[in-house]
N, C-alpha and C positions, 0 to 999 in steps of 0.2 A: 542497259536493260536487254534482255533474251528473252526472243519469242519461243514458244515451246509448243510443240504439234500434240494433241491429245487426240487419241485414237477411239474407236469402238469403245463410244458414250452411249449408253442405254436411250431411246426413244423420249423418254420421260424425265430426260436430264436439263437440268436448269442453270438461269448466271446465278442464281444461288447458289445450288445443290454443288455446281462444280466449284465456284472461289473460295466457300467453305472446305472441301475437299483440299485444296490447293495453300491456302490460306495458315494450316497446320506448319508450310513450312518457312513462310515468310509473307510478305505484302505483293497484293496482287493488284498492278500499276493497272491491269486492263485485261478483259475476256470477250471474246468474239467467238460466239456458238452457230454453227453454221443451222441455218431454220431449215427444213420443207415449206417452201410458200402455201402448199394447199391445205396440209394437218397441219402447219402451226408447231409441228414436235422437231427435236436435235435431230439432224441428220447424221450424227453417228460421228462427229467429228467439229476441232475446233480448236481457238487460238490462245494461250495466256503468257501475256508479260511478267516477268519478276526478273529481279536483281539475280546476275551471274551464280553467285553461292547459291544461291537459293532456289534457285532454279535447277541445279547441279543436284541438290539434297532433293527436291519434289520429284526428278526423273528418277532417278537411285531406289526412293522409295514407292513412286505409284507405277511405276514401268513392272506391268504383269497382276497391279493390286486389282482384286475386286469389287469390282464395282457396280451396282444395281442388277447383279448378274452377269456380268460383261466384264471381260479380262481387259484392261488398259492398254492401251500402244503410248507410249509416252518418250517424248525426245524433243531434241532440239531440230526448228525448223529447218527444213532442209534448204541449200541457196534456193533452188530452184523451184521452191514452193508451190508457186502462183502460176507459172510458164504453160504449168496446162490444161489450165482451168478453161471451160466452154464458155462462151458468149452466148 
């Protein structure tokens, strides 16, 4: 399985709105939408599992698509994902 880094998610984005999104191009084993703890809304950014092909087809197609307003960053996770994230 490949994790895939999804970029500039509209405010108003959901684990719905996006595995439906995602979902178009294969089985989505898992999504991790990063919150605001205070609004409760996507901070603009977030995690989905799928199978290698398919994963490869979803970045191909949503990398730059339209989305709630908001052009997509879409790829696969980078090594170094997490390394610099704040405590």
């Amino acid at each position: 399985m490949k994790r895939i880094f999804v970029g500039n998610l509209p405010s108003d984005a959901t684990e719905t709105t996006v595995t439906a999104l995602f979902s178009e191009f294969g089985r989505v084993h898992s999504i991790e939408l990063v919150i605001d703890m205070f609004s409760g809304k996507c901070r603009g950014f977030g995690y989905i599992g799928m199978e290698g092909h398919e994963a490869r087809a979803a970045i191909a197609k949503l990398s730059g698509f339209q989305f709630g307003g908001n052009m997509l960053r879409v790829g696969f996770e980078s090594a170094g994902g997490k390394q610099g994230r704040r405590r």
